[in-house]
SERO-4910 file (N, C-alpha, C, O; in steps of 0.05 Angstrom, whole numbers):
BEGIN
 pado doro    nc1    nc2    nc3   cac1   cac2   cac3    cc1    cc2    cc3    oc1    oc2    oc3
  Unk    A    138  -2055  -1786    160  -2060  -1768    163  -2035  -1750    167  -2012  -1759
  Unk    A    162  -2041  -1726    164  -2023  -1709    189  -2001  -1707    210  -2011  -1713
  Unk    A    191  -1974  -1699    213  -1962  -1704    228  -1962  -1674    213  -1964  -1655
  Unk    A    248  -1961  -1671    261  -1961  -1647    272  -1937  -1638    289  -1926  -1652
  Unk    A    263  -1924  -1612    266  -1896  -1612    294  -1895  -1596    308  -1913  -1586
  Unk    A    296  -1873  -1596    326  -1875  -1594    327  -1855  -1561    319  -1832  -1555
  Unk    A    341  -1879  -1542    343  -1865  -1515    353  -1828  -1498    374  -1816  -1495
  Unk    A    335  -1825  -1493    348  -1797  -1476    361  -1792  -1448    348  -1797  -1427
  Unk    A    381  -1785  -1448    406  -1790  -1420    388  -1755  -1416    382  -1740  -1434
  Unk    A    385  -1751  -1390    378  -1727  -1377    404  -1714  -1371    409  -1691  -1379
  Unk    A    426  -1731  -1355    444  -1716  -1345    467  -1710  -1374    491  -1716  -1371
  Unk    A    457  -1698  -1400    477  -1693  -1417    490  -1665  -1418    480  -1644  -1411
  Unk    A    518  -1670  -1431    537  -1651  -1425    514  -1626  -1431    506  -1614  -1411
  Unk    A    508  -1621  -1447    488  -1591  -1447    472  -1579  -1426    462  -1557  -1428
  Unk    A    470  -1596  -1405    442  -1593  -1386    466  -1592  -1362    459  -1579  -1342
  Unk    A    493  -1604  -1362    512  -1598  -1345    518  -1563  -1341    515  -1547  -1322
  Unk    A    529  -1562  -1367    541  -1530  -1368    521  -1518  -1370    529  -1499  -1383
  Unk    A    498  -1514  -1367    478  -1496  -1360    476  -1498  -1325    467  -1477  -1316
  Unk    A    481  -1513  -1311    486  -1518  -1288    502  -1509  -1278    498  -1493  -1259
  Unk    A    521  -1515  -1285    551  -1506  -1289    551  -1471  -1283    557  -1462  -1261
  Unk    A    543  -1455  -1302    540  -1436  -1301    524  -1412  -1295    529  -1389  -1299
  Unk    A    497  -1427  -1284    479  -1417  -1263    491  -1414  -1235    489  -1396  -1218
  Unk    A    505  -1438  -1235    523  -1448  -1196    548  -1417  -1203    554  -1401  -1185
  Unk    A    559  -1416  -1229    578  -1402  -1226    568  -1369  -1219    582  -1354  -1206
  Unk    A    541  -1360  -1231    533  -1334  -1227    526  -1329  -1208    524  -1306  -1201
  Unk    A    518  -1355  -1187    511  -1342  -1162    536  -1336  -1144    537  -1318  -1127
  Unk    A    554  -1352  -1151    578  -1349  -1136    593  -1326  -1139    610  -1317  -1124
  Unk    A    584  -1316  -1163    607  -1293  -1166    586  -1265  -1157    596  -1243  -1152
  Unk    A    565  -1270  -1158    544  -1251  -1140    556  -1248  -1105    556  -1229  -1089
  Unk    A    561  -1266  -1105    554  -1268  -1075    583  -1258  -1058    585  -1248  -1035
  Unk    A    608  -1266  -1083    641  -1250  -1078    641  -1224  -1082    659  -1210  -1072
  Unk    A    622  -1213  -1098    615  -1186  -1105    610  -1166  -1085    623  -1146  -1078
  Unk    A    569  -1184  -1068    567  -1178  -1047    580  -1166  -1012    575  -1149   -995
  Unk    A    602  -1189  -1019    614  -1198  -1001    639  -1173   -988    648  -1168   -965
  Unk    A    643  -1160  -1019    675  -1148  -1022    657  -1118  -1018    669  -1097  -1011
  Unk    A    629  -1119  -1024    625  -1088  -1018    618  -1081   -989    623  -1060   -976
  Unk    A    601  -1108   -979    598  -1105   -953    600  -1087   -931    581  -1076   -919
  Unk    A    641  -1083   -925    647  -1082   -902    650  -1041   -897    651  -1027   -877
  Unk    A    649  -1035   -924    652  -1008   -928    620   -994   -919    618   -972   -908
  Unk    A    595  -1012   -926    574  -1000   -925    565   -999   -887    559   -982   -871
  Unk    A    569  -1027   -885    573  -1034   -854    588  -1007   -833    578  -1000   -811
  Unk    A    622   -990   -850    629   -988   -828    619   -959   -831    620   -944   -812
  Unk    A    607   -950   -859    591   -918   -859    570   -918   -844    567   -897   -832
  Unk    A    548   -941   -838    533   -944   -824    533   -936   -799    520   -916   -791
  Unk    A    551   -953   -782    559   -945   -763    568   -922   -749    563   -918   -726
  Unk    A    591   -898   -773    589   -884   -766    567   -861   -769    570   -840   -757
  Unk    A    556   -863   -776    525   -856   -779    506   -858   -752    495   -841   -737
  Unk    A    506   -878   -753    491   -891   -721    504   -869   -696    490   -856   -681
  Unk    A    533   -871   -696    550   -861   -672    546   -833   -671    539   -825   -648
  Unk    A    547   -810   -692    546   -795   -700    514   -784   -696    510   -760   -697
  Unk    A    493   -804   -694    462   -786   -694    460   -796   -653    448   -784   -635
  Unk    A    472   -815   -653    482   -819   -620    486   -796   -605    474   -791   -583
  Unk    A    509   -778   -621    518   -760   -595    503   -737   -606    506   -718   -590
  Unk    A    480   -726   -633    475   -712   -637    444   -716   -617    431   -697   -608
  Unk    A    440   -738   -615    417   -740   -595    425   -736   -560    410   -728   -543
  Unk    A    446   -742   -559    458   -729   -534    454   -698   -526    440   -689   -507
  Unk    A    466   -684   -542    463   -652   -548    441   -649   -545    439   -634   -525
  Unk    A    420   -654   -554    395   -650   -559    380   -649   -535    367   -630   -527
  Unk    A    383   -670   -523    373   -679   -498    381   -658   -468    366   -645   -453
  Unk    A    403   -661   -469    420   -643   -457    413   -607   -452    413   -589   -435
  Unk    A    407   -612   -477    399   -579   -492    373   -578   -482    370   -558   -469
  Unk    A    344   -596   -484    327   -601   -478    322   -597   -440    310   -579   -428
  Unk    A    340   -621   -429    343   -610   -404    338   -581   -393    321   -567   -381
  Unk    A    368   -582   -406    369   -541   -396    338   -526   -393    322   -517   -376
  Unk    A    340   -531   -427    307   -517   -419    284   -514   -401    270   -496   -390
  Unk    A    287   -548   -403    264   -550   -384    267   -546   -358    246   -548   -345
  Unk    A    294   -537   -342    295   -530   -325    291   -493   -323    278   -481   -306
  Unk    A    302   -485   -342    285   -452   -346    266   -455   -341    258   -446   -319
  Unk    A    246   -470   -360    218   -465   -363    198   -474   -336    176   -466   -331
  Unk    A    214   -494   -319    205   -496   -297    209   -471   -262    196   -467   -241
  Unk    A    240   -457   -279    240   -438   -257    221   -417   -267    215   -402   -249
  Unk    A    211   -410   -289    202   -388   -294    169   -394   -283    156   -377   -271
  Unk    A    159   -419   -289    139   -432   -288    137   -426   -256    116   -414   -250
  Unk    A    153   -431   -234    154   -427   -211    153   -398   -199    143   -392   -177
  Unk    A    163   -380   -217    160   -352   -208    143   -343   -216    135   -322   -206
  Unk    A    124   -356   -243    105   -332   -247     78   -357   -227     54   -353   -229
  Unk    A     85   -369   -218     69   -388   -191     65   -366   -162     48   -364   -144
  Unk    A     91   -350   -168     93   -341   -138     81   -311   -145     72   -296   -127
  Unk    A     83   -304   -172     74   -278   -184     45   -275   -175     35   -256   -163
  Unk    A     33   -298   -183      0   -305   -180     -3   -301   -162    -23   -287   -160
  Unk    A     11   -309   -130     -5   -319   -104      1   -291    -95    -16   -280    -81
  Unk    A     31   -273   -103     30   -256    -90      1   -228   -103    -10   -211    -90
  Unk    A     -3   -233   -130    -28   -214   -134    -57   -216   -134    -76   -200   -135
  Unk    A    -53   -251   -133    -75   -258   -107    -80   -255    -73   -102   -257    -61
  Unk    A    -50   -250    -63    -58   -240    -42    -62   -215    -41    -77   -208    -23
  Unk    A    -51   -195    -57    -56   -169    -60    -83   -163    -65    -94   -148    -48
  Unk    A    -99   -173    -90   -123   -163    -96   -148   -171    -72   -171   -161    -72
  Unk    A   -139   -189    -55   -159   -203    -21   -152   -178    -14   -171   -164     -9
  Unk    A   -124   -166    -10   -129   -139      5   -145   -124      2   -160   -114     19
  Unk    A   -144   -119    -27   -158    -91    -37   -181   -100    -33   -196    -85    -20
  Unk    A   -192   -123    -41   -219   -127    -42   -234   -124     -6   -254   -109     -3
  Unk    A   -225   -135     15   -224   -133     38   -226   -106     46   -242    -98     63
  Unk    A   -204    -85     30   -199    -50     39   -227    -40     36   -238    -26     52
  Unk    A   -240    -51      8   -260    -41    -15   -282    -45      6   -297    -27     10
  Unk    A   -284    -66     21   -301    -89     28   -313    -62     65   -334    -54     76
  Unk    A   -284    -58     69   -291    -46     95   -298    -19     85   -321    -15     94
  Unk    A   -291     -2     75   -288     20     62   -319     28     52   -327     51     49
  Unk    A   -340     -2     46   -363      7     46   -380      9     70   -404     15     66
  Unk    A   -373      5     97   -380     14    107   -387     38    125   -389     41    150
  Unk    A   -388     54    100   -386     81    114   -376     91    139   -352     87    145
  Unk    A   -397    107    159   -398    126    183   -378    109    208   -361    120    222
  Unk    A   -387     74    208   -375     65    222   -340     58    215   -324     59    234
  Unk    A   -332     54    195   -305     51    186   -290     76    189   -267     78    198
  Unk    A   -307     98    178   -297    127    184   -289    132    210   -268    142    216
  Unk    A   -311    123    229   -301    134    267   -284    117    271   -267    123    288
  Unk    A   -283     90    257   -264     85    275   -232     83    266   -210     78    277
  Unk    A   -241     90    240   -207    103    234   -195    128    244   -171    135    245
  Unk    A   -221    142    251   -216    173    254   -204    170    283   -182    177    291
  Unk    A   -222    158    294   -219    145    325   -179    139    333   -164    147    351
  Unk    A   -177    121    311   -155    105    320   -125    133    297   -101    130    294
  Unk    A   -140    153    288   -121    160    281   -113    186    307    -92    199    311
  Unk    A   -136    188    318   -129    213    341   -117    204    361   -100    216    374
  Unk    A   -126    179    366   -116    175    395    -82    174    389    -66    184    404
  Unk    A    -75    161    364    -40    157    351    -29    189    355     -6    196    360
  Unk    A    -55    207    349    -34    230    337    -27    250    372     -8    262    382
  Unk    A    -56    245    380    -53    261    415    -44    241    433    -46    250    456
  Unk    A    -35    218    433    -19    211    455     11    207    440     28    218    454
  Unk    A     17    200    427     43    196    419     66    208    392     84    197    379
  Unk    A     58    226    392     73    250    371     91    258    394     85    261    418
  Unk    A    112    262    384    138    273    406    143    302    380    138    325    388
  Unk    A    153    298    356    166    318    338    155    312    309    164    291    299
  Unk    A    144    323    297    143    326    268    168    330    253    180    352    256
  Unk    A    177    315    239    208    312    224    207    320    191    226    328    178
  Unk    A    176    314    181    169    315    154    180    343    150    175    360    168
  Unk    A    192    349    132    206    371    115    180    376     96    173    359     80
  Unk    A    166    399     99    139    407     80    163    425     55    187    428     55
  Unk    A    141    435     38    157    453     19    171    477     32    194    483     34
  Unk    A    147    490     40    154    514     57    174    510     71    193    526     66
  Unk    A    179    492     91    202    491     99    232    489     82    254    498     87
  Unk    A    224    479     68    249    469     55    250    511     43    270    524     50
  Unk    A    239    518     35    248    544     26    254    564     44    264    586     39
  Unk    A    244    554     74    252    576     86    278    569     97    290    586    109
  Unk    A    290    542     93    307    536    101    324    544     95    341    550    112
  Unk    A    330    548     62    346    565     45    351    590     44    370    599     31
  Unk    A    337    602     54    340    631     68    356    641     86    365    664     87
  Unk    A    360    614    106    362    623    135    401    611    139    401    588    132
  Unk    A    419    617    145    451    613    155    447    578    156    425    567    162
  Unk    A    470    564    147    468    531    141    466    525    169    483    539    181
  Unk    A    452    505    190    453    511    214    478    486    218    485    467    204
  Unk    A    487    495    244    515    483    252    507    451    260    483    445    264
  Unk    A    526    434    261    521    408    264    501    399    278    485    381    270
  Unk    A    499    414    311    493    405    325    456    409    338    441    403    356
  Unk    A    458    424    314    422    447    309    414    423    305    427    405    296
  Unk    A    381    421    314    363    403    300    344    419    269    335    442    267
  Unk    A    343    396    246    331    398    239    297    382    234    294    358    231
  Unk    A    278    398    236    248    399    229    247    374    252    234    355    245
  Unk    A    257    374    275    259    361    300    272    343    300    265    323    311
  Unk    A    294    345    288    315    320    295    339    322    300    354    321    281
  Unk    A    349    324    327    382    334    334    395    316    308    387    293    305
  Unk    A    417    328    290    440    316    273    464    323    281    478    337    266
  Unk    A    472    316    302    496    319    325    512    286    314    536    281    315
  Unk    A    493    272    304    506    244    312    532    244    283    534    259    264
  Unk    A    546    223    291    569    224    271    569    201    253    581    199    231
  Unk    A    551    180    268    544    151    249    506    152    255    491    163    271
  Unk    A    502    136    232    474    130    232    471    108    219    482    101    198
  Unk    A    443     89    240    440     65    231    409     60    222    392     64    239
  Unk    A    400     52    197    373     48    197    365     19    199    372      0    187
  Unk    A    348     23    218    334    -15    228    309     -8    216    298     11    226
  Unk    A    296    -21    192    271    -24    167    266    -47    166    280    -67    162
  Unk    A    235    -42    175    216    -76    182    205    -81    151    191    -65    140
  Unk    A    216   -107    139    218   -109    110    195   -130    115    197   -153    106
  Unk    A    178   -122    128    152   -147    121    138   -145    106    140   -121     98
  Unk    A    119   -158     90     98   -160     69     78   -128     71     71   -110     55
  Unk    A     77   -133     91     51   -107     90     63    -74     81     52    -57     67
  Unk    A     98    -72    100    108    -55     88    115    -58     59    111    -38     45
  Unk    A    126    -81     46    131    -85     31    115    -72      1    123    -54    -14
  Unk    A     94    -87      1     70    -77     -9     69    -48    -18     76    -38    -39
  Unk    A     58    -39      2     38    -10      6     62      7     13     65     23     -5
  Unk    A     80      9     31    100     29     41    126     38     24    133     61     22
  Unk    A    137     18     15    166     18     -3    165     39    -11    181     54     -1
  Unk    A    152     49    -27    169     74    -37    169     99    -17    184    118    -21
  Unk    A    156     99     -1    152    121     18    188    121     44    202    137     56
  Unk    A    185     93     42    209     83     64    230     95     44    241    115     54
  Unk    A    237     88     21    254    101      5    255    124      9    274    132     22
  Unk    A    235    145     -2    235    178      1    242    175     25    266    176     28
  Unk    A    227    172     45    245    188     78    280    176     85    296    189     98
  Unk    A    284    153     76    310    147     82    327    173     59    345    189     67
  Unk    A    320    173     38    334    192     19    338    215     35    359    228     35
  Unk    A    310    223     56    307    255     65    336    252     83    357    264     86
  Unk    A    322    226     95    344    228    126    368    236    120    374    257    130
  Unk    A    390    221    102    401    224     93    412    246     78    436    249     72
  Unk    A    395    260     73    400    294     51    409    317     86    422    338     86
  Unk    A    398    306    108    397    320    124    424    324    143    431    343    157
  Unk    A    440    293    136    469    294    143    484    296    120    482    276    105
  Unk    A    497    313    111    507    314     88    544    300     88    559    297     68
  Unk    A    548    294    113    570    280    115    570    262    143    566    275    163
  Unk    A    572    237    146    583    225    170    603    207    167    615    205    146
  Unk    A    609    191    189    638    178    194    624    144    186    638    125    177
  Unk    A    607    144    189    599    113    176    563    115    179    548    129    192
  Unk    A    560     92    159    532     83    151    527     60    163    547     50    172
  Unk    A    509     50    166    491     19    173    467     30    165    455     51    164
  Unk    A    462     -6    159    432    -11    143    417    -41    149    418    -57    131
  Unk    A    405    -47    174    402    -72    170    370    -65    176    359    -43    181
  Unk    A    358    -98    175    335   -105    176    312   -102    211    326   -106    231
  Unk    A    295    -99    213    278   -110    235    291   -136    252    291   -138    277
  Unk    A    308   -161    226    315   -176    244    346   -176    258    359   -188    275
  Unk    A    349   -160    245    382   -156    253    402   -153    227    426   -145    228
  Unk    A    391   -159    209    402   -180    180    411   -153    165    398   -133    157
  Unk    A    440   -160    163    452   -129    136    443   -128    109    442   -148     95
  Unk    A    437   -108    103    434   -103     73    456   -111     57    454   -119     34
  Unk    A    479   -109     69    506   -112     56    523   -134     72    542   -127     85
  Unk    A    516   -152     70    532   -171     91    563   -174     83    576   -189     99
  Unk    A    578   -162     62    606   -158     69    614   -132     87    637   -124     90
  Unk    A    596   -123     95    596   -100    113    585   -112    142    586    -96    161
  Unk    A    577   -137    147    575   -140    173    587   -131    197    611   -126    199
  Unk    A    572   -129    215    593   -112    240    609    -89    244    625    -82    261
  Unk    A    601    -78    222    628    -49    214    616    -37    198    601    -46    181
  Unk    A    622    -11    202    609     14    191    617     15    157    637      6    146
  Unk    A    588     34    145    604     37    108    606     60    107    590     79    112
  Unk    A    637     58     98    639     94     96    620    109     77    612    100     55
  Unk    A    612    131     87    602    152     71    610    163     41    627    180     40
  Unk    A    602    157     22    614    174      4    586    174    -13    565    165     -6
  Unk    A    594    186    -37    567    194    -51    560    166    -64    536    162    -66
  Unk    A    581    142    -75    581    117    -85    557    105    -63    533    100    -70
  Unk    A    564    102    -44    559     92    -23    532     95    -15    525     78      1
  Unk    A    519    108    -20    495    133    -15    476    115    -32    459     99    -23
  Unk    A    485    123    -62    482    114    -78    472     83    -88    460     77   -108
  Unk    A    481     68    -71    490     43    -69    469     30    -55    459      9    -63
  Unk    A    462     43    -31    438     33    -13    414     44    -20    394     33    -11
  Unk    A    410     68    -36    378     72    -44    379     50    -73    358     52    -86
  Unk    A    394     35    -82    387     24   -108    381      4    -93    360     -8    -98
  Unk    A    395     -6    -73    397    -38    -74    361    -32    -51    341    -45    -56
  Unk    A    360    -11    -29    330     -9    -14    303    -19    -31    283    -30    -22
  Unk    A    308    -10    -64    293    -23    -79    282    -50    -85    260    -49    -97
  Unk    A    288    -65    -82    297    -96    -81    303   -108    -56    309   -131    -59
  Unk    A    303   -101    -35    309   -114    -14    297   -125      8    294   -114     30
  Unk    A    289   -152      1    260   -161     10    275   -192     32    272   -215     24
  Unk    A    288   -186     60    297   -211     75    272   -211     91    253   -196     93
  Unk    A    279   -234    102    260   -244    124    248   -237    142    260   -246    162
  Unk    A    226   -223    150    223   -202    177    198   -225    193    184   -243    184
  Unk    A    201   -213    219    182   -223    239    159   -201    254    144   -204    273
  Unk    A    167   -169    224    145   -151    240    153   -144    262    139   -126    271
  Unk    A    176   -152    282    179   -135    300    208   -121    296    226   -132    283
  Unk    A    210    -94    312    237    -83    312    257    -89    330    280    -85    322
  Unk    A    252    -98    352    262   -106    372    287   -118    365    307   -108    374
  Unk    A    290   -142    346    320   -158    343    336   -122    326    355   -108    333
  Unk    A    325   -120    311    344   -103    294    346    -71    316    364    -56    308
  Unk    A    338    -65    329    351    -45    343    369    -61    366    392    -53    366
  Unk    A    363    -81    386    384    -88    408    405   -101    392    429   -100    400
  Unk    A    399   -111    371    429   -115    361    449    -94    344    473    -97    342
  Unk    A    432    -69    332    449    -53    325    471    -28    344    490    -14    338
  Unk    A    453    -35    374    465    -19    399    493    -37    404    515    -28    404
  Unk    A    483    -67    409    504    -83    424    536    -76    404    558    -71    413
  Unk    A    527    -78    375    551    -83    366    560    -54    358    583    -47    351
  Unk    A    541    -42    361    564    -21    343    562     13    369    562     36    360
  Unk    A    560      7    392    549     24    414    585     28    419    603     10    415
  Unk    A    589     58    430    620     58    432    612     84    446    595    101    440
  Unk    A    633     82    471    628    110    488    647    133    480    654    151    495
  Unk    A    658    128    446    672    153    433    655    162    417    659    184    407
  Unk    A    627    147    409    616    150    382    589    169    393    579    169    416
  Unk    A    581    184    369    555    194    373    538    178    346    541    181    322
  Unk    A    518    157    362    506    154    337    475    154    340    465    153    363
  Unk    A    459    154    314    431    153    312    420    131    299    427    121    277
  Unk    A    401    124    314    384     91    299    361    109    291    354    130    302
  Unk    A    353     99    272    322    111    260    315     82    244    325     69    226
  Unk    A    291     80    264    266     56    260    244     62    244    231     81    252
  Unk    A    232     49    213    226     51    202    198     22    208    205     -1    203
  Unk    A    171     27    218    153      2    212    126      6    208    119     24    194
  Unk    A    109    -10    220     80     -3    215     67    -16    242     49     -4    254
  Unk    A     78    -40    250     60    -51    277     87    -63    295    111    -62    290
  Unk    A     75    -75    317     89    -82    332     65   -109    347     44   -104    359
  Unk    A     73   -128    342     53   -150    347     60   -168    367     42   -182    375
  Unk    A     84   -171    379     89   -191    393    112   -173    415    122   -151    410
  Unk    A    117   -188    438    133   -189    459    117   -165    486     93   -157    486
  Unk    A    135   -159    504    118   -132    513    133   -110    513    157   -111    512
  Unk    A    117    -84    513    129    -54    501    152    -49    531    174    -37    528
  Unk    A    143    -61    561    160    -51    581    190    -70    579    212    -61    586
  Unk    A    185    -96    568    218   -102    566    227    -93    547    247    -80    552
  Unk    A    220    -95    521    243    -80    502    252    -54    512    276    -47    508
  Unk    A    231    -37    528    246    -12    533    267    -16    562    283      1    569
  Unk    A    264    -42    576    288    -39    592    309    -46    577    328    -30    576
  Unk    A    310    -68    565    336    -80    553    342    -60    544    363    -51    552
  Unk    A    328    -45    525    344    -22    505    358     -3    537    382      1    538
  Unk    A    348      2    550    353     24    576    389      3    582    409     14    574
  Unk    A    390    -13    589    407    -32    598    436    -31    581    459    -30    590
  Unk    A    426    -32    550    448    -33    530    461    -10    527    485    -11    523
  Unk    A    448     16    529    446     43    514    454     59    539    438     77    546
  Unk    A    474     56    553    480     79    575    480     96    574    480    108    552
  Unk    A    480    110    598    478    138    597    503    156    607    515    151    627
  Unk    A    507    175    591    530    195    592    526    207    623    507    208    638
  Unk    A    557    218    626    559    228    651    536    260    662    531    271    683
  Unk    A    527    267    622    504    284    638    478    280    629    462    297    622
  Unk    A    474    256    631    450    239    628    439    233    600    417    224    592
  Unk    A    456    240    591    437    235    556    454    208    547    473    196    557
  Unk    A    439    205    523    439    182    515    468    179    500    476    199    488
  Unk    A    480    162    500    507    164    474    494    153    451    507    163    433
  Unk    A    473    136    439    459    134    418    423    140    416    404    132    429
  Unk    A    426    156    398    391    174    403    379    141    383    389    124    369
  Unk    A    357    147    391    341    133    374    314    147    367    300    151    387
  Unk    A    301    157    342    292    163    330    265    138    318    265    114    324
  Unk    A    249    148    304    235    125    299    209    134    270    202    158    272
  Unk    A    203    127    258    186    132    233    161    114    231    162     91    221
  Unk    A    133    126    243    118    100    233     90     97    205     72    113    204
  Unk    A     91     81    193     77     90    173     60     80    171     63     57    178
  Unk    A     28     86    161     -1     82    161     -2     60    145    -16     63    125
  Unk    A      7     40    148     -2     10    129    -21      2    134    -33    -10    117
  Unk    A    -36      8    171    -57    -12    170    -77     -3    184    -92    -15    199
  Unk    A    -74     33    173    -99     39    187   -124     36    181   -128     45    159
  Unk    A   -149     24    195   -175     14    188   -168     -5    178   -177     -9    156
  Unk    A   -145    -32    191   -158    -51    173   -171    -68    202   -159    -61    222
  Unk    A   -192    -87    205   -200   -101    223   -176   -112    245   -154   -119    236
  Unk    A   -182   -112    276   -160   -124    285   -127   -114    289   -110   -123    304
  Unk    A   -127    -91    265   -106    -84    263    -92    -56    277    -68    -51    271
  Unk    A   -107    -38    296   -106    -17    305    -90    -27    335    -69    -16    341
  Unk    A   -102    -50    352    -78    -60    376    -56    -54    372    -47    -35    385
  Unk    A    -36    -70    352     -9    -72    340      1    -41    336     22    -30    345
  Unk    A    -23    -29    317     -5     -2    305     -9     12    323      3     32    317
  Unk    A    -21     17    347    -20     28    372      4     26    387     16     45    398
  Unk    A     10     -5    387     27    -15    401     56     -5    397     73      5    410
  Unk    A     51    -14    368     88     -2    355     83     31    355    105     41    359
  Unk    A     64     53    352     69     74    368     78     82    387     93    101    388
  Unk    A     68     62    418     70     70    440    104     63    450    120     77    463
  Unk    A    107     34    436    136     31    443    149     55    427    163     71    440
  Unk    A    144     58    398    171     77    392    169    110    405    187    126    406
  Unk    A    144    112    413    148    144    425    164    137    459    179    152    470
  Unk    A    156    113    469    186    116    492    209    108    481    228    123    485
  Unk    A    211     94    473    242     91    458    256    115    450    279    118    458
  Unk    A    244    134    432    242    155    433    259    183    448    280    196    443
  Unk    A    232    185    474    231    194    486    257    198    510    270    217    517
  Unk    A    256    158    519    283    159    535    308    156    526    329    153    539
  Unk    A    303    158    494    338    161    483    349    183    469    368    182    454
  Unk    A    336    202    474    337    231    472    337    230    429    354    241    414
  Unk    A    321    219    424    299    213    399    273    233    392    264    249    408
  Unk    A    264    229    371    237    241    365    229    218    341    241    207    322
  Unk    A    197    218    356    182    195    331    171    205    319    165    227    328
  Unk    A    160    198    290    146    216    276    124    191    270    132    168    270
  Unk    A     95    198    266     73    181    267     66    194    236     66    219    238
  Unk    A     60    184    209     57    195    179     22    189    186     13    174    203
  Unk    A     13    202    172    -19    204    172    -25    189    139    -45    175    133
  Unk    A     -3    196    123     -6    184     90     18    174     86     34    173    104
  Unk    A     24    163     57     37    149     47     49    162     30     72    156     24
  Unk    A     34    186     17     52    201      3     57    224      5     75    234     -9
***
């Protein structure tokens, strides 16, 4: 007799509450989840905000830099071209320099004809002088020294700040301005401008700087450094130092400091200057003009016209403004 097996219900209470309480563990997982959430969320964030502005800084900071590193990048750009154009010099000096007998005459050439047509007064203070000077009674205002009347009561220096002086001359322009200077030991005012007209001290425009030893002081530091715009000629910086500061109470002296004279012609500058610069009732000048020229470019190719040129003008300039030029044979 067959046995009768006995039916199985799937959905029984046992197989429920196992259900039951699988559904319940996920649920209480997920309220768990839920409640820690909003705390991790809002640290997050400040986290995020916080590496935000630290990347700001950074950037910022970065900037800066790179704007240093591009000005510096740009100057030592200009470092290069200028000791690249320096070493074409030398190499060029080197270049002429080998050729002997002929470079020799014709420097020798172009240094005689400078020294026998246009020397008016030797001004250079040698040693000897200087000791015999100390010997001799302090001479009175109006004495010249080592050829240079120091009568005047103001003095203005017009200095052609071009490359070539720049270069090779600077420190020499320095020593003789220092001399000029040691030779007035007091005046009523200073000026200092450029070839183009342009002040060393532009809160001093148009008006004299008083003398004092600060003051002195003040223009051989800053002569060091002082590199404006020139066009190589003297012309703007002497007719404008007459126009503005020319006074028929004043005694004053311009002293011209250059190396060439390349452009315009030598007979009008010397009228205009004649025109600005009147003349006293017993014919002399009320501002002398003086003049300094220095060997930057002797023997270089091409270059003997000009330094002729700015000779010939400053020995009349000179000449008709009751002046003395001095022509340097060296540099030091």
């Amino acid at each position: 007799m067959k046995k009768k097996r006995r039916s199985f219900e799937i959905f029984s209470l046992s197989f429920l509450d196992v259900i039951s309480c699988g559904f319940g563990a996920i649920v209480l997982l997920l309220v768990i989840m839920k409640i820690s959430e909003p705390s991790v969320v809002e640290n997050t964030t400040s986290e995020i905000q916080a590496n935000i502005e630290r990347y700001k800084l950074d950037t910022e900071t970065l900037k800066k830099d790179s704007d240093v590193y591009f000005q510096t990048i740009n100057r030592l750009h200009a470092k290069k071209d200028d000791v690249q154009d320096t070493a074409a010099r030398v190499q060029q000096e080197l270049s002429s320099a080998k050729k002997d007998e002929k470079v020799a005459g014709i420097e020798s050439s172009s240094q005689e004809v400078i020294l026998k047509q246009l020397y008016r007064a030797q001004q250079q203070l040698t040693e000897e002088m200087r000791r015999l000077q100390q010997q001799i009674p302090t001479p009175r205002p109006e004495s010249p020294i080592g050829g240079v009347p120091v009568d005047s009561e103001y003095i203005i220096f017009v200095i052609d700040t071009s490359g070539s002086m720049q270069q090779f001359a600077w420190p020499a322009v320095r020593k003789k301005m220092q001399e000029i200077l040691s030779i007035y030991p007091r005046v009523k005012g200073i000026q200092v401008m450029n070839d183009m007209g342009d002040y060393m001290f532009s809160q001093y425009s148009g008006r004299w700087i008083q003398d004092t030893p600060a003051r002195r002081k003040a223009i051989l530091q800053r002569l060091a450094h002082w590199q404006p715009f020139s066009n190589s000629s003297p012309v703007e910086g002497v007719t404008a130092a007459i126009r503005r500061f020319y006074a028929a109470d004043k005694k004053i002296s311009i002293y011209i400091f250059g190396d060439d004279f390349s452009r315009g012609s030598i007979q009008e500058v010397v009228d205009t200057v004649d025109a600005i610069n009147q003349s006293l009732t017993d014919g002399s000048r009320r501002v002398r003009i003086h003049a300094v020229g220095f060997p930057v470019l002797f023997g270089q190719p091409g270059a003997e016209l000009n330094v002729s040129r700015f000779a010939a003008l400053m020995r009349r300039l000179a000449e008709d403004n009751d002046g003395s030029f001095v022509g340097l044979t060296r540099l030091q």
